[in-house]
C-alpha positions in Angstrom: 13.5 20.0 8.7 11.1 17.5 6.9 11.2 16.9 3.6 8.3 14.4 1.2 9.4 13.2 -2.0 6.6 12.6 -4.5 7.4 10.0 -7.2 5.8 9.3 -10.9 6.4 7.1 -13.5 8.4 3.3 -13.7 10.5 1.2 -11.6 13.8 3.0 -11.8 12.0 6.3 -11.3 10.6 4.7 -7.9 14.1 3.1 -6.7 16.1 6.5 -7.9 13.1 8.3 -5.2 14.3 5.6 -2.5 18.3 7.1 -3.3 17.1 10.7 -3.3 15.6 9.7 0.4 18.6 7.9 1.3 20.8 11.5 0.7 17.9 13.4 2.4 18.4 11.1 5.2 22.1 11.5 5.8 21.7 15.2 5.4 19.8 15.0 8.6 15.9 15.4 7.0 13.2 14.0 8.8 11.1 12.1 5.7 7.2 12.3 5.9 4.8 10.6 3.3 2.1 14.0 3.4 3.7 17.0 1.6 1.6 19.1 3.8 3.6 18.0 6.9 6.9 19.4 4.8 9.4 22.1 4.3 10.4 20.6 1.3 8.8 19.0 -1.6 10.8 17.2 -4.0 8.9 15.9 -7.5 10.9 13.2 -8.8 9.2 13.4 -12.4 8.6 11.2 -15.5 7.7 12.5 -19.1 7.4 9.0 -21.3 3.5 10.4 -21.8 2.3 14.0 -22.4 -0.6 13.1 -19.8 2.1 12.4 -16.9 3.8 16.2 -17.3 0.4 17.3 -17.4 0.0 15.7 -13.7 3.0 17.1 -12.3 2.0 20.6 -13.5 -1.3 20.4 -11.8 0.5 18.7 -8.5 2.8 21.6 -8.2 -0.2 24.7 -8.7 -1.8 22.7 -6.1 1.6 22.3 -3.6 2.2 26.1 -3.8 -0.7 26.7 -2.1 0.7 25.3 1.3 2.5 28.8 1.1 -0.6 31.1 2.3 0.5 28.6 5.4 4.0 28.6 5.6 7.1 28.7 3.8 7.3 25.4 1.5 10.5 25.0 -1.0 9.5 23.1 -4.1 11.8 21.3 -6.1 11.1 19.3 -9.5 13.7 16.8 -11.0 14.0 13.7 -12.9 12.9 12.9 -16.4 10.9 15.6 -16.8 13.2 18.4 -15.6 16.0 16.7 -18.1 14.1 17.1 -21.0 12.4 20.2 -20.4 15.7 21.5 -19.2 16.0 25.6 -18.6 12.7 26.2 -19.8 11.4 23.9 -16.6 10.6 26.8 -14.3 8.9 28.8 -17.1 6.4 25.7 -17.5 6.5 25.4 -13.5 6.0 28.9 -12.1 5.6 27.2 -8.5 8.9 25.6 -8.4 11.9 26.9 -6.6 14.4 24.9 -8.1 15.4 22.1 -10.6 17.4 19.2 -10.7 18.0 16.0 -13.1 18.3 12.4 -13.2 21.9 12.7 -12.0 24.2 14.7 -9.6 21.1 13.9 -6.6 24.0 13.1 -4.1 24.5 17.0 -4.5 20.4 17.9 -3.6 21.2 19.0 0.2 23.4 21.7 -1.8 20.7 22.2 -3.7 18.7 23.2 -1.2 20.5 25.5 0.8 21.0 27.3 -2.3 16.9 27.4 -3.1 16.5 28.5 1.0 18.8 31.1 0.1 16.4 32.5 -2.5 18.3 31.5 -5.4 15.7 30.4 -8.2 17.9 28.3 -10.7 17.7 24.9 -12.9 20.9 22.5 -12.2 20.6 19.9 -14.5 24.0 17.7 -14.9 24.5 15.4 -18.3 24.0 11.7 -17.0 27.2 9.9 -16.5 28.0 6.8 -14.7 25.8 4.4 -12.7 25.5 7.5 -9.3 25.9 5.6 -5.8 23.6 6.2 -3.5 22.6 5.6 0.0 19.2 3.8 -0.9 16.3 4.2 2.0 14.3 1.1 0.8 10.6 1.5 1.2 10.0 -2.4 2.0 11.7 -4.9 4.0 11.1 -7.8 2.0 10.9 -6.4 -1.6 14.3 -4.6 -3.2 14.9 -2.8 -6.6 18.3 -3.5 -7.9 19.6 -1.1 -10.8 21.9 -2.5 -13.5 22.1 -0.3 -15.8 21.2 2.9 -16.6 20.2 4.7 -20.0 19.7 3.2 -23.4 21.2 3.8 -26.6 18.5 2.2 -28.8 16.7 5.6 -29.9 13.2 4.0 -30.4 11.5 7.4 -32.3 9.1 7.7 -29.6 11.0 7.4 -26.4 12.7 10.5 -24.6 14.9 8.0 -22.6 17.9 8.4 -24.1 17.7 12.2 -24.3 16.5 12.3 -20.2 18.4 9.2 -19.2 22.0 9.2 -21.5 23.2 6.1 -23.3 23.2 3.0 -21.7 25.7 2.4 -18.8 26.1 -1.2 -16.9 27.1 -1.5 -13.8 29.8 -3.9 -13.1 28.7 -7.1 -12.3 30.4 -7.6 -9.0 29.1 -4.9 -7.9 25.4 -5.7 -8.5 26.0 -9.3 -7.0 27.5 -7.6 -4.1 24.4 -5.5 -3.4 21.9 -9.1 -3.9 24.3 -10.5 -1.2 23.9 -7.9 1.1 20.0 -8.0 0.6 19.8 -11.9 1.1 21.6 -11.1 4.1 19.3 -8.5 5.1 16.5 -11.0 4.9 14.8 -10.1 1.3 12.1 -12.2 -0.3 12.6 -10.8 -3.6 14.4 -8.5 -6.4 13.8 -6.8 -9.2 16.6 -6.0 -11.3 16.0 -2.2 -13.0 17.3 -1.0 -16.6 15.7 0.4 -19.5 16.7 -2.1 -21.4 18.4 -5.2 -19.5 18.9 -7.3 -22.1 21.7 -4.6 -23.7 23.1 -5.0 -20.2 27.5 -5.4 -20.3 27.1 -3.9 -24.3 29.1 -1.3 -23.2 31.7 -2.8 -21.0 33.7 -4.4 -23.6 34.5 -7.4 -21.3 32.1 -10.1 -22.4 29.7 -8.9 -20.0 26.0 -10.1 -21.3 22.7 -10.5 -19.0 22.6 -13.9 -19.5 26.3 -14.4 -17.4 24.5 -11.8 -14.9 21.3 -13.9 -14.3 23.4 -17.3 -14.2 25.4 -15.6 -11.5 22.2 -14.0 -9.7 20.8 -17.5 -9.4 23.6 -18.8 -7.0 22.5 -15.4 -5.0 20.0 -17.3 -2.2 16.8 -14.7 -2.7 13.9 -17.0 -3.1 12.8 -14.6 -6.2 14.6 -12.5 -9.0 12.9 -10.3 -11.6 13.6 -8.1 -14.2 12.4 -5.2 -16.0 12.8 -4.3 -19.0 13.2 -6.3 -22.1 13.6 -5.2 -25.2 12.4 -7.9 -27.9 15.6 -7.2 -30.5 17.8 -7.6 -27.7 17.0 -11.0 -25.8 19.1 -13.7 -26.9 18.5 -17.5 -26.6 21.2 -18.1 -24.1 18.6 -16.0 -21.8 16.0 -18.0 -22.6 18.4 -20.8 -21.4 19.1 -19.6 -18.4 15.8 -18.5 -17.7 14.5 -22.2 -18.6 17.0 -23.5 -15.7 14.7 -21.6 -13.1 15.8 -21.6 -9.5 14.6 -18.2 -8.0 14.4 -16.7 -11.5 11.1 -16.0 -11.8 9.0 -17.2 -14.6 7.9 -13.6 -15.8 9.0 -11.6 -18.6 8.2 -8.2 -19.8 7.8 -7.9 -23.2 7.2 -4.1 -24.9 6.1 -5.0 -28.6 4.0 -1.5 -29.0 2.4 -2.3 -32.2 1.6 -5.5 -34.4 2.3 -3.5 -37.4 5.5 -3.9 -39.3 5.1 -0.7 -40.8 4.6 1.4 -37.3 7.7 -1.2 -36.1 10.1 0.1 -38.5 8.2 3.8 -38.2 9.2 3.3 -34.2 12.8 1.9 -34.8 12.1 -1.1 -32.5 14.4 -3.3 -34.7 11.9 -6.7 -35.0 9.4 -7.5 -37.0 5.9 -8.7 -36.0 6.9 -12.8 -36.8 10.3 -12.0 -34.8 8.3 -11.1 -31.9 5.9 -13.9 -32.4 8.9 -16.3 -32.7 10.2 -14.9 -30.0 7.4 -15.7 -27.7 6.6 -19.4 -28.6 10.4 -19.5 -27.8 9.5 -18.3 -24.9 7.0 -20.7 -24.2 8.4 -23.5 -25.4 11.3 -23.5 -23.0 9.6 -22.0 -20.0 6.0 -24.2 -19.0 4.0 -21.2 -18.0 5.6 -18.1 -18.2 3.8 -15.4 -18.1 4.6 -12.7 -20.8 3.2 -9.5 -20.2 3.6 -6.2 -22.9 3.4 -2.0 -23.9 1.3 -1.4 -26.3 1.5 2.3 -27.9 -1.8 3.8 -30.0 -2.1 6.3 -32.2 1.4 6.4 -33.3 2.1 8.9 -36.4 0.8 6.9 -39.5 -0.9 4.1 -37.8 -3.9 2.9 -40.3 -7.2 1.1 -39.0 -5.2 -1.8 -40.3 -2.6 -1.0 -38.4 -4.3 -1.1 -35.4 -6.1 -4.4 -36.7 -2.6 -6.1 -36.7 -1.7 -4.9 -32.7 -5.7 -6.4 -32.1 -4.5 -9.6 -33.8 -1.2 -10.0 -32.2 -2.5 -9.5 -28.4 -5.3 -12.4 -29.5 -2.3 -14.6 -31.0 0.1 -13.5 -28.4 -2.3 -14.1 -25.2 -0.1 -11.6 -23.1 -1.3 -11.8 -19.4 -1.0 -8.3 -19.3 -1.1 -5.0 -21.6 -0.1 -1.7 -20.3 -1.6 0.3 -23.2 -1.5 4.3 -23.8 -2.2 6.9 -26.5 0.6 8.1 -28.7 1.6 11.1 -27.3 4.7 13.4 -29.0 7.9 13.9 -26.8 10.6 16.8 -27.3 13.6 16.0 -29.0 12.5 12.9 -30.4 12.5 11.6 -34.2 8.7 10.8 -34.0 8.0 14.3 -32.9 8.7 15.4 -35.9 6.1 13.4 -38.1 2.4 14.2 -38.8 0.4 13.5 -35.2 -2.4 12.8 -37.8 -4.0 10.2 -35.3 -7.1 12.2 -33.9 -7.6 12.5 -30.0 -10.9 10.8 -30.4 -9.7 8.0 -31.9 -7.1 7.7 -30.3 -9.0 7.2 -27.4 -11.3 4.4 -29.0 -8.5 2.2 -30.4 -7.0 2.9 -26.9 -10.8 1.3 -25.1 -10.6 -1.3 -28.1 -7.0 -2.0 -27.1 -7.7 -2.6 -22.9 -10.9 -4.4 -23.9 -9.0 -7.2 -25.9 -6.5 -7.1 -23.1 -8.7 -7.5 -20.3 -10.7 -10.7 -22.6 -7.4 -12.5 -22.8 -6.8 -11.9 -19.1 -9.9 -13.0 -18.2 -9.4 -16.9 -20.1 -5.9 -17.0 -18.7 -6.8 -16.4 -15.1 -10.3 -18.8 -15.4 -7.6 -21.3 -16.4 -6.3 -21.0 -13.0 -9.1 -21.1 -10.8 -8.7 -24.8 -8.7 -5.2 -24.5 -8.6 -2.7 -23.6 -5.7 -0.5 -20.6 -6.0 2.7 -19.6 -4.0 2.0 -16.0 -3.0 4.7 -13.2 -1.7 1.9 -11.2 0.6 2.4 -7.6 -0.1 -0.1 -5.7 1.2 -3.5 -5.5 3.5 -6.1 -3.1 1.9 -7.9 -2.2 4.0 -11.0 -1.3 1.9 -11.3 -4.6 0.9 -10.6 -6.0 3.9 -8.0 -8.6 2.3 -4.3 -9.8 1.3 -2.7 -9.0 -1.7 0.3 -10.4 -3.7 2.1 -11.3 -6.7 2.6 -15.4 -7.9 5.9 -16.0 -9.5 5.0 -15.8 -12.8 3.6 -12.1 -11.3 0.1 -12.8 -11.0 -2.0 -10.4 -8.5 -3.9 -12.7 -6.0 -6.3 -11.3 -3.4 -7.2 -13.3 -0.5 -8.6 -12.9 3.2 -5.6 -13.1 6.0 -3.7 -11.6 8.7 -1.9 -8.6 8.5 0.8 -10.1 10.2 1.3 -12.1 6.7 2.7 -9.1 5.4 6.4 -10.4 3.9 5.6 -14.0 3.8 5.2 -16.5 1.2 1.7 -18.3 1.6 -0.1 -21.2 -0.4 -3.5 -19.7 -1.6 -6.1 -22.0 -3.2 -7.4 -19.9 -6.8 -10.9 -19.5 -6.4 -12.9 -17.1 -8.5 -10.8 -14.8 -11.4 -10.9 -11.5 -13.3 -9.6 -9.8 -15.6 -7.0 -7.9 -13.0 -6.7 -10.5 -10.5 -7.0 -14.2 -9.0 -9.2 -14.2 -5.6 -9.1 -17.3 -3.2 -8.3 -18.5 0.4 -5.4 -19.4 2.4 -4.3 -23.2 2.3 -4.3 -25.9 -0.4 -8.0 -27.4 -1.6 -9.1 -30.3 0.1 
């Protein structure tokens, strides 16, 4: 039986879809990429946005066509399923089943159950970093979980209700898995959590992320990331270990979401603008070149022109290499959902076109600055309708060059030619 698992959403979302394959796998599935080549459709879902529930419910009208064909099972889970909980299958007349972000060693179950005829919603309360049997997509690249859930409660975000409270993994076991991948060959990691910098708060052992990425560094992968920080959480004795280098890679994610103090405190984020300011000359200060990169949230319940003035004036001042900006947009179950969405769509939309704009100018001076230089390059792809190489610098910079397929998984020294906003172009070898 073949089975295609559709993904949305972050990092975590993408790596839990590689687990769900990995159970699909031993259960004896045959994977395929095209969900019209498959018995079974799984939506592993996301719901931080309004727009990205909106997707999923036009994907699955448009999967339950494939029926006039054949039968086709359709199953919805993660994030979205979790917070919508038993009212999921009303919103998703298409679906045949439900599942969670949790219990997903239990899907071939599942399954059986939905083949059987069985319409239901199984939706377990999160609990415990879940083992499982990861199918990686990439040879060279790896996602590396350390913790699940957060227990910050930011009035915006539906992670905690959809994800539980934080939980760490222990951190032998999350050296154990780096091990096995530099053993396995891989090029580079990304180490997952919602909020990494509150990784070991929960273990009552003295557990911190800074001990975790002074211990990852003696792991021989030639590069280590991490996603996400949270700016109220990350101490200086990351910054410290982070300023000692080695395969830790010179790239930090940033969410500041606004430049107001008011929306800040309206959010719950726990800093203040100068905090975050302070926080990245810190930054800066201790690591030559890092690249800090950002969320940026619009529209938020309350926020003023002048709000929005102060988020315009902190992405100038803060000269973020990157800004992943979206419209306010109310979740279920959250604090914020309870307030005034007084922001209009329309504006909305314009401080959001305001927001990218400013982005994209920064971008733009920061990548010219590189232009002559020679950057170290993990090749990721080949696309094909450009006819070119693509890959990420250290400090996670997209570089697009001419090359060999073949490159695909090696590091390669690209001279920086011409820049854009989104990317450095240039050639293979050093200048001269």
């Amino acid at each position: 039986m073949k089975a295609c698992i559709l993904t949305w959403g972050c990092q975590q979302n993408e790596h839990t879809s590689e687990g769900i394959a990995g159970v699909l796998l031993q259960a004896g599935y045959r994977l395929v990429d095209a969900p019209e080549e498959a018995d079974v459709i799984l939506l592993n879902t996301c719901m931080v946005r309004g727009r990205a529930e909106d997707k999923v419910i036009g994907r699955v009208g448009e999967l339950q066509r494939l029926r006039r064909i054949r039968p086709v099972l359709i199953g919805v889970g993660g994030c979205m399923a979790q917070g919508r909980g038993e009212g999921i299958l009303g919103l998703l007349p298409g679906a045949n089943f439900a599942f969670g972000t949790s219990g997903l060693c239990d899907l071939p179950a599942l399954i059986d159950r939905a083949w059987a005829g069985e319409r239901f919603v199984c939706l377990p309360t999160p609990n415990g970093p879940e083992r499982l049997p990861i199918l990686r997509r990439s040879p060279f690249q790896a996602y590396v979980t350390i913790a699940e859930g957060c227990s910050h409660a930011c009035a915006y975000c539906v992670v905690p209700r959809v994800r539980g409270p934080l939980r760490s993994r222990p951190m032998g076991d999350v050296l154990a898995e780096l091990r096995d991948l530099s053993q396995a060959g891989y090029q580079e990691a990304t180490l997952l959590g919602q909020n990494v910098d509150a990784y070991g708060h929960d273990l009552g052992d003295g557990t911190s992320f800074a001990r975790l990425l002074r211990a990852v560094r003696q792991v021989p992968i030639p590069r280590i990331r991490f996603t996400t920080s949270h700016p109220a959480y990350m101490t200086d004795e990351v910054i410290a270990v982070l300023a000692e280098g080695g395969n830790l890679c010179s790239h930090v994610h940033l969410a500041v979401q606004s430049g107001s103090d008011r929306i800040l405190r309206a959010m719950n984020r726990g800093y203040t603008r100068e905090g975050f300011l302070a926080l990245v000359r810190r930054l800066r200060e201790a690591i030559p070149g890092v690249n800090v990169t950002t969320d940026v949230i619009v529209g938020f319940p309350g926020e003023t022109e002048e709000d929005f003035a102060l988020t315009l004036s902190l992405i100038d001042e803060a000269r973020f290499g990157t800004v992943y900006a979206a419209a306010y947009s109310p979740r279920p179950g959250t604090r914020a959902a309870g307030m005034p969405d007084d922001v209009p769509p329309g504006e909305k939309a314009h401080r959001l076109a305001r927001t990218l704009a400013a982005a994209r100018r920064v971008a733009l001076d920061l990548h010219r600055a590189r232009v002559g230089t020679v950057a170290e390059v993990l090749v990721e792809a080949f696309l094909r309708e450009k006819g070119c190489l693509v890959g990420k610098t250290r400090d996670f910079r997209t570089v697009l060059f001419p090359g060999d397929p073949a490159m695909i998984g090696r590091f390669a020294m690209v001279t920086i030619e011409e820049a854009t906003p989104g990317a450095l172009h240039g050639r293979l070898g050093e200048a001269g």
